[in-house]
C-alpha positions in Angstrom: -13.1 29.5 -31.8 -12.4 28.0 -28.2 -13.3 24.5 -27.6 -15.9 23.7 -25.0 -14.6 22.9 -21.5 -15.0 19.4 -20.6 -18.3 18.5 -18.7 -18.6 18.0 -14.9 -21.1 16.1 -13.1 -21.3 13.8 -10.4 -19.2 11.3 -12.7 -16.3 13.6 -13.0 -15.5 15.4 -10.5 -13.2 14.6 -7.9 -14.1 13.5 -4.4 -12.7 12.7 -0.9 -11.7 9.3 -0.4 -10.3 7.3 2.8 -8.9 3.7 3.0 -7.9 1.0 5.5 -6.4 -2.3 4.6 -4.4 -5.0 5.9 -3.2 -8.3 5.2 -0.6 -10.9 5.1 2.9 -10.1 4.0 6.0 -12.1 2.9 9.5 -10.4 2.5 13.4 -11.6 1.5 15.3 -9.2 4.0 18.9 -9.5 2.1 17.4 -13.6 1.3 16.4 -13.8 4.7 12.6 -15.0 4.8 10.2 -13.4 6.8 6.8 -12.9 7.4 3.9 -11.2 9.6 1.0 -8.7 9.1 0.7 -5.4 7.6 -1.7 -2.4 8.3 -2.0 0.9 5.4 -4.3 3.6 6.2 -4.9 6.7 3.1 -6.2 9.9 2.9 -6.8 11.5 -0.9 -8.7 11.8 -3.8 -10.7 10.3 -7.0 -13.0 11.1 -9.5 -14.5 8.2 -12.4 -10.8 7.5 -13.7 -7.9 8.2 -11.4 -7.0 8.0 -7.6 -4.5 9.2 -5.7 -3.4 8.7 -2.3 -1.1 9.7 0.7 -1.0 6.7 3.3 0.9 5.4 6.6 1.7 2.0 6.9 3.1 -0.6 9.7 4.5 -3.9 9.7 5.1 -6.6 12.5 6.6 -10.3 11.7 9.5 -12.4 12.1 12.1 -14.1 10.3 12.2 -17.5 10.2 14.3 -17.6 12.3 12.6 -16.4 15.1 13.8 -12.3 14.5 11.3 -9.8 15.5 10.7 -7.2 12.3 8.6 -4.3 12.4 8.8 -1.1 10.0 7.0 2.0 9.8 6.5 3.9 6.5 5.1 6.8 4.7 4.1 7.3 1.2 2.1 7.6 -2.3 -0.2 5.9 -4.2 -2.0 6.3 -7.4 -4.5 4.2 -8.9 -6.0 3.9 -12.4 -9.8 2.9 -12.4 -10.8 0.5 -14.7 -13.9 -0.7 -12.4 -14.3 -2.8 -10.3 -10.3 -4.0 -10.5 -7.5 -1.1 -9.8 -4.1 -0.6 -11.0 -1.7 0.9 -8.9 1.7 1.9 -8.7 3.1 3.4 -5.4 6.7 4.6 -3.3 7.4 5.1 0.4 10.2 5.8 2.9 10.1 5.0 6.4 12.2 2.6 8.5 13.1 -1.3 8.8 13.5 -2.8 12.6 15.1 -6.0 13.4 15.7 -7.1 16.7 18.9 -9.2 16.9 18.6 -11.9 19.9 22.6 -12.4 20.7 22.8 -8.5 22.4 19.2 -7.7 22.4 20.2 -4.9 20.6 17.8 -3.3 17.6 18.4 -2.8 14.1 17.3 0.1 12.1 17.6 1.0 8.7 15.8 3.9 6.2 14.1 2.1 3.6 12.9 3.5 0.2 11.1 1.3 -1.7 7.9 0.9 -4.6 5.6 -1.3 -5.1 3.2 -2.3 -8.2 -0.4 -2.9 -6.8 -3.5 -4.5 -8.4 -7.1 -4.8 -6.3 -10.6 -5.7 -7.0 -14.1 -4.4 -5.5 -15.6 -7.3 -3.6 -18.7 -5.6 -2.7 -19.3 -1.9 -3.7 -22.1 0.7 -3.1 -22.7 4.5 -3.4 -24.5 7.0 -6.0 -20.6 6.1 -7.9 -19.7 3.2 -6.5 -17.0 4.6 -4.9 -17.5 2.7 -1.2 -15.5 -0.5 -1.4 -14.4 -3.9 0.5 -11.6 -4.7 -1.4 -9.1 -7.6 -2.2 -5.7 -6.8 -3.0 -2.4 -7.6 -4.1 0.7 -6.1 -4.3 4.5 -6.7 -4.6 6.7 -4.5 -3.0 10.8 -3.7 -3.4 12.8 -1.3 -1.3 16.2 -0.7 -0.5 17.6 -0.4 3.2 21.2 0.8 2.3 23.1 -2.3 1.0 20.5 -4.5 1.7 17.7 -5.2 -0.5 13.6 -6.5 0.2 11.2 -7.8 -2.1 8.1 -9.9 -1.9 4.2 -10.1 -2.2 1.3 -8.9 0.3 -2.4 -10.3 0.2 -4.8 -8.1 2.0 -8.5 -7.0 2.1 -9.6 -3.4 2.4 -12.7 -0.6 2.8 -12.4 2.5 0.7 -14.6 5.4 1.5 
């Protein structure tokens, strides 16, 4: 005898969902400190217990030391629900620039890197409550050939 399928319903099935979030981020570049501002922006999906999303993300700072940074990346996230806070884990490529002020030359590097992300629903609404501003935190570590970045971002979001 087959076993019943699972039920659907407006709690299970999977739906659209958009974010935009940005924040404050600190980074060791090879134990160089820096620091500035980052922007992500996702498309994907979720339903009651999972999320999962594809997402472009800039950075612009500075070291220290007065170096301009920016990178560019793209990448993946997925999210467990376990409402209102989120568990994430997440990996992207993209690039690393830093613009040296002795030759005025720029630096580039392809990065790859992860990053383990935990957020919370500030303020939530929707037939699921699905529709978020969010707080979040994550800590992010990539490699740039033989250099390696780490460090935390703060940042608040809205999830659609």
């Amino acid at each position: 005898m087959a076993a019943d399928p699972p039920p659907s319903g407006p709690d299970r099935d999977g739906r659209l969902s958009l974010f935009a979030e940005g924040g404050y981020a600190f980074r060791e570049i090879n134990l160089v400190p820096a620091h500035g501002g980052d922007l992500r922006i996702g498309l994907g999906a979720q339903d009651h217990k999972l999320a999962g999303y594809a997402y472009m993300e800039g950075g612009l700072g500075r070291t220290f030391g007065g170096l301009r940074t920016w990178d560019i990346r793209a990448g993946g996230l997925a999210e467990w629900r376990l409402s209102p806070v989120r568990l994430g884990l997440g990996a992207d490529l993209g690039y690393r620039f830093v613009v040296r002020r002795s030759v005025d030359y720029t630096m580039w590097s392809l990065v790859v890197g992860g990053f383990a992300q935990a957020s919370c629903d500030a303020w939530s609404w929707g037939p699921r409550g699905d529709h978020a501003v969010f707080v979040a935190a994550r800590f992010d570590a990539s490699f740039l050939f033989y250099v390696f970045e780490f460090g935390p971002t703060v940042s608040l979001g809205l999830r659609y």
